[in-house]
MARKENU-946958 format. One record per residue (C-alpha): x, y, z; residue number from 1. Coordinates in nm, 4 decimals. Layout:
<site u="X" v="Y" w="Z" nr="NUM"/>
...
***
This chain:
<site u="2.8890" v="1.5733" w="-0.5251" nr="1"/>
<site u="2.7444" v="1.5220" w="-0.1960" nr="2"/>
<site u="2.5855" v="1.1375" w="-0.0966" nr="3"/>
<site u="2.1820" v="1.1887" w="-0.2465" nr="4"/>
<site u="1.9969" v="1.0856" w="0.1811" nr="5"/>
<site u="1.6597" v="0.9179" w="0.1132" nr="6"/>
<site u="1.4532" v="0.8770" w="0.4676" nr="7"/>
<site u="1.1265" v="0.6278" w="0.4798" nr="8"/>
<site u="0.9114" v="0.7075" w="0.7073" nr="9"/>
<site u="0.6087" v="0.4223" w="0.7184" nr="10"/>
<site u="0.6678" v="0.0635" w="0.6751" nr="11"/>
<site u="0.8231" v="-0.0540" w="0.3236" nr="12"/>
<site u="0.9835" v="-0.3714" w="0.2766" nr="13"/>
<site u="1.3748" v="-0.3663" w="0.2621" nr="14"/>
<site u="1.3355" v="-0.5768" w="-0.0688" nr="15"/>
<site u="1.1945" v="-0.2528" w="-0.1850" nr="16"/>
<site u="1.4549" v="-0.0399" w="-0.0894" nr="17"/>
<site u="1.7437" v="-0.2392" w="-0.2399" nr="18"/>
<site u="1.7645" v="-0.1433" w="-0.5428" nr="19"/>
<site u="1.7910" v="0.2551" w="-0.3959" nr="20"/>
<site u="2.0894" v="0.0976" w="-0.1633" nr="21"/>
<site u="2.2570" v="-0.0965" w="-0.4785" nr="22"/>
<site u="2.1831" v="0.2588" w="-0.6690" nr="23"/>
<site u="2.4820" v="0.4063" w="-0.3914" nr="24"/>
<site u="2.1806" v="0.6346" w="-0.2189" nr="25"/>
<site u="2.1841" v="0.6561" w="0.1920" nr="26"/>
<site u="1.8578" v="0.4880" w="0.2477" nr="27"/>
<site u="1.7423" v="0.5765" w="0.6845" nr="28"/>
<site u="1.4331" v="0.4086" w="0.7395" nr="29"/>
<site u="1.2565" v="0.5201" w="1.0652" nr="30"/>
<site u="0.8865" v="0.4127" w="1.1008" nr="31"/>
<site u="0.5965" v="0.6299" w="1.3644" nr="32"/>
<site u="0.8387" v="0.9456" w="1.4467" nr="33"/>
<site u="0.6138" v="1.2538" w="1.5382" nr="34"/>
<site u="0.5721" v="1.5535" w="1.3592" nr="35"/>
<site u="0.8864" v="1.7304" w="1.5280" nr="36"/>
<site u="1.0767" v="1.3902" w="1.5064" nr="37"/>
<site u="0.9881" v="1.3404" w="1.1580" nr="38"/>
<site u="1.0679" v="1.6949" w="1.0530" nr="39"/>
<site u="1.4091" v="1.6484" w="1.2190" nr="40"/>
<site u="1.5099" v="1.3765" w="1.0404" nr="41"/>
<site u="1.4757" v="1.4811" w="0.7202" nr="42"/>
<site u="1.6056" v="1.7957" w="0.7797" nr="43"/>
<site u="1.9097" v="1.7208" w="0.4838" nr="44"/>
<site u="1.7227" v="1.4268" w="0.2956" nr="45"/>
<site u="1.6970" v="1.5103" w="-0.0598" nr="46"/>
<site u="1.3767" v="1.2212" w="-0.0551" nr="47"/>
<site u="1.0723" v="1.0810" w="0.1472" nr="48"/>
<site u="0.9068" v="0.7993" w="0.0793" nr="49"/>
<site u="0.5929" v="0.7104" w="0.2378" nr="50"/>
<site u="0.3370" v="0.5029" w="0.2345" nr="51"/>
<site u="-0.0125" v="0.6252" w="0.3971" nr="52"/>
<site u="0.0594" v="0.6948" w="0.7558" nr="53"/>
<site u="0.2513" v="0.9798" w="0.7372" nr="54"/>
<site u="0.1424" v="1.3151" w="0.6160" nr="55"/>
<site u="0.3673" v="1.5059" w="0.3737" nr="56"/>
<site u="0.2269" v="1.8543" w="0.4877" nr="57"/>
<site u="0.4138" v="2.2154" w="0.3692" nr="58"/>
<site u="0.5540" v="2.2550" w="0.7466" nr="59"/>
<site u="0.7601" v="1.9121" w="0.6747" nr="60"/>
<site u="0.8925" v="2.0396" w="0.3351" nr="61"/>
<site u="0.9801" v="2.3650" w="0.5066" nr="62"/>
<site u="1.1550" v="2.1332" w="0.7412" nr="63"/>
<site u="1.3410" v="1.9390" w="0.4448" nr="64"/>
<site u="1.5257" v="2.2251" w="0.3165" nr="65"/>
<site u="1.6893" v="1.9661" w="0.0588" nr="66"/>
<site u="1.4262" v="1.7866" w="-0.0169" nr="67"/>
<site u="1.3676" v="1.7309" w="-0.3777" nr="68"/>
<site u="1.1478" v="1.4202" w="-0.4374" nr="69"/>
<site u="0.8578" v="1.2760" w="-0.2180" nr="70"/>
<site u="0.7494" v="0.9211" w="-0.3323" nr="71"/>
<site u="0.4788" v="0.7243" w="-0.2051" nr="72"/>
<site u="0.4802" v="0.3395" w="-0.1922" nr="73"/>
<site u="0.1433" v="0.2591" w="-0.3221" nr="74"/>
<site u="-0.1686" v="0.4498" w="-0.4664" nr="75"/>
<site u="-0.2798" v="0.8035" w="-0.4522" nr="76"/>
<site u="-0.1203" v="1.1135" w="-0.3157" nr="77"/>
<site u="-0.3736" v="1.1839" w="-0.1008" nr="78"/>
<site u="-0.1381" v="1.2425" w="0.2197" nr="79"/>
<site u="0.0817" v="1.4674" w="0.0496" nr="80"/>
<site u="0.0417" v="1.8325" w="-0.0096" nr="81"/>
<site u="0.1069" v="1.7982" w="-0.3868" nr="82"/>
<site u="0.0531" v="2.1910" w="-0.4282" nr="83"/>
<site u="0.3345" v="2.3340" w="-0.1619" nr="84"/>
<site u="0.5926" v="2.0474" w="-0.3158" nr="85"/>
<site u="0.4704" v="2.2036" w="-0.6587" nr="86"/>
<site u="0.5847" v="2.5501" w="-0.5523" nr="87"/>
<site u="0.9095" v="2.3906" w="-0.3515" nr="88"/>
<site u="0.9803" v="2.2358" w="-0.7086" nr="89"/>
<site u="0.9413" v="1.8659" w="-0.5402" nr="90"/>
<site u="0.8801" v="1.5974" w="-0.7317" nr="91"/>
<site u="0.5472" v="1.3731" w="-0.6071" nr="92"/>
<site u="0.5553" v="1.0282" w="-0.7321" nr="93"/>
<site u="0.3701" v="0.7124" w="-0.6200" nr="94"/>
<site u="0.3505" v="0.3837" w="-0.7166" nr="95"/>
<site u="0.0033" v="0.2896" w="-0.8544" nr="96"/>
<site u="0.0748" v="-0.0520" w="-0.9270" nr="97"/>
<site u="0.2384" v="-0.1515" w="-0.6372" nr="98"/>
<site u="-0.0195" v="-0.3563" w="-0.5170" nr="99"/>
<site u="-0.2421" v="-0.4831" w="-0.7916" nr="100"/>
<site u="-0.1462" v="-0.8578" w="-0.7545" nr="101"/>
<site u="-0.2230" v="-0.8125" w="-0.3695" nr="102"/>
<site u="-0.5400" v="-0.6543" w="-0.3891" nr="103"/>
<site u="-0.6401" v="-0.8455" w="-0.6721" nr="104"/>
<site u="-0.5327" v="-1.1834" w="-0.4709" nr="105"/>
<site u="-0.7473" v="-1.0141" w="-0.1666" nr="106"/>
<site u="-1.0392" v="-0.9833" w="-0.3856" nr="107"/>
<site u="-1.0684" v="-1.3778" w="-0.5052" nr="108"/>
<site u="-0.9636" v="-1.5014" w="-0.1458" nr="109"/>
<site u="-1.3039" v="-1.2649" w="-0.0020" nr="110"/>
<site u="-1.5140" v="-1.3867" w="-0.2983" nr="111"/>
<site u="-1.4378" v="-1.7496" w="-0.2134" nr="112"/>
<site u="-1.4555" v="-1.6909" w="0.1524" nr="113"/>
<site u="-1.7911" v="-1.5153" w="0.0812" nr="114"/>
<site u="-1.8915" v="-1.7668" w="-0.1382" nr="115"/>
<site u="-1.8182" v="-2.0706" w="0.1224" nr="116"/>
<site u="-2.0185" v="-1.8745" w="0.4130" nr="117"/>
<site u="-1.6352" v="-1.8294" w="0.6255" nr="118"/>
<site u="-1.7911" v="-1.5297" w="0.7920" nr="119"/>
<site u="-2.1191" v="-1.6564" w="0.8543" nr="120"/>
<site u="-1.9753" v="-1.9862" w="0.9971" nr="121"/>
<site u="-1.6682" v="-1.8074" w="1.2129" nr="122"/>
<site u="-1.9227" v="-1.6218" w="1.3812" nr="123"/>
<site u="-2.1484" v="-1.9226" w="1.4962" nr="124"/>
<site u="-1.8266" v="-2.1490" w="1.5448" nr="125"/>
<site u="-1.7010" v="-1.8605" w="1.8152" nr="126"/>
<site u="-2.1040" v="-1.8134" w="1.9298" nr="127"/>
<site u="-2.0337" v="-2.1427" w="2.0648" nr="128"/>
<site u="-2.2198" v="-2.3444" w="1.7836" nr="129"/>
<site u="-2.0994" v="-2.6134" w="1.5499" nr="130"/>
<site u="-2.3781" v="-2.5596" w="1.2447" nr="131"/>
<site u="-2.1461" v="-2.7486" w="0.9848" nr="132"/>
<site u="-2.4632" v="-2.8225" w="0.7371" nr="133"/>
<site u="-2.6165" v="-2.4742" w="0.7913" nr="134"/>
<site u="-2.2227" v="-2.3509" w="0.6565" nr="135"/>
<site u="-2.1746" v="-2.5828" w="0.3654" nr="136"/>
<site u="-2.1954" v="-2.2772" w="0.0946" nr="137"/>
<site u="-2.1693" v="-2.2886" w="-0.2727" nr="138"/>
<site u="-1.8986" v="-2.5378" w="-0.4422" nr="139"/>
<site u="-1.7060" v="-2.3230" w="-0.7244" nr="140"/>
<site u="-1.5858" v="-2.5936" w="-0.9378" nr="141"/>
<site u="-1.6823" v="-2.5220" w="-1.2710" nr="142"/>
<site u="-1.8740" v="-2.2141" w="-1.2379" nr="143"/>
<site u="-1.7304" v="-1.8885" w="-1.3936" nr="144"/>
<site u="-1.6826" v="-1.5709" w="-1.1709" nr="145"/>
<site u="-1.7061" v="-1.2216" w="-1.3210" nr="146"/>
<site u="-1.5549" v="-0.9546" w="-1.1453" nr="147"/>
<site u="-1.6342" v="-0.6164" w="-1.2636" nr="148"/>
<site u="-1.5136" v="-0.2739" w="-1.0930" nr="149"/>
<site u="-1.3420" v="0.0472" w="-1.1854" nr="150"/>
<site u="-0.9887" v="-0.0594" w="-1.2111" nr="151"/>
<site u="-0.7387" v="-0.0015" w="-1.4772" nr="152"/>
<site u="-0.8148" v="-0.3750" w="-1.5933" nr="153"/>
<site u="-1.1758" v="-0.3472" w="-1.5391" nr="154"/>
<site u="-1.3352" v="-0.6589" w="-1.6416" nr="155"/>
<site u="-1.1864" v="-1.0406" w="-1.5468" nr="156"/>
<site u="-1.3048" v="-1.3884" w="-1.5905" nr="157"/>
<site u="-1.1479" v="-1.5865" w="-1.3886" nr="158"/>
<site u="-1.3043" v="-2.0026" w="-1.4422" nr="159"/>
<site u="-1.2568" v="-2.3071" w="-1.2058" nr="160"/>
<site u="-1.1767" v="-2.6262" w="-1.3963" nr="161"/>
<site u="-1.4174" v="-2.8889" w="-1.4097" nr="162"/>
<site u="-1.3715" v="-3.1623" w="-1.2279" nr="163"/>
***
C-alpha cells in the first residue's frame, strides 16, 4: 500500500495536524501557492485541507488525480465545489465546531468592550483627547447578560458575581 499524501494549503496549526502525522500520513503544508502552484502540488495527494482562502474548484480536483477527501478546518463548505467532488467520488468534510470556544470567547470580549465604551474611547484617545469621564461605561458586576443568536446553542446566560 502506497504512503496516504495529505497537502494543507491555508494556515492550520501544526497541533492540528499531529494527530494525521502520529496516524503515519505524509502531512506537506504549503500556505498562498497560486492556482498552477497549488494544482501542482497536489497533483498525487489523496487529501486537501483548507481553511477559507483557498478555493477547492473542479480544475484543482482535475489536477488531484488521487485525491479522495477534501476537509476544511472550520465552518461551511462554501469554497469548495461540493458538486464536482460529488461526481469525482471526494469526500467534503469540515469542521463545524472548530471554533465555537473562539468565537464564543470573541463574542463576550466585544460585548464587554462594547459595554465599557473601548471603541468610543480608542478613537478620542488617538483624536488626541483624554475624555476619561466621558469613557467610564457601564460596570458589569452583577448584572446578567443574555446572548441570543442562531447558533447550535442558541440561548446563554452568562452572570457576573456580585461583589
Amino acid at each position: 500500500m502506497s504512503e496516504i499524501k495529505i497537502f494543507v494549503a491555508d494556515d492550520v496549526k501544526e497541533s492540528g495536524l499531529e494527530p494525521l502525522r502520529a496516524a503515519g500520513f505524509a502531512v506537506t503544508k504549503r500556505t498562498g501557492l497560486k492556482a498552477d502552484d497549488l494544482s501542482e502540488a497536489v497533483r498525487d495527494c489523496d487529501g486537501l485541507i483548507v481553511r477559507s482562502e483557498t478555493k477547492v474548484t473542479s480544475a484543482l480536483m482535475d489536477a488531484a488525480g488521487r485525491l479522495r477527501a477534501v476537509g476544511r478546518a472550520g465552518v461551511g463548505v462554501d469554497n469548495i465545489d461540493v458538486a464536482a467532488a460529488t461526481v469525482r467520488g471526494i469526500v467534503v468534510m469540515n469542521a463545524p465546531d472548530g471554533n465555537t470556544i473562539t468565537t464564543a470567547e470573541h463574542t463576550i470580549a466585544l460585548l464587554i468592550a462594547l459595554a465599557r465604551r473601548v471603541p468610543q474611547a480608542s478613537a478620542s484617545l488617538k483624536a488626541g483627547h483624554w475624555e476619561r469621564k466621558r469613557f467610564v461605561g457601564t460596570e458589569l458586576q452583577g448584572k446578567t447578560l443574555y446572548v441570543i443568536g442562531y447558533f447550535r446553542r442558541s440561548v446563554s446566560l452568562w452572570r457576573l458575581p456580585e461583589k
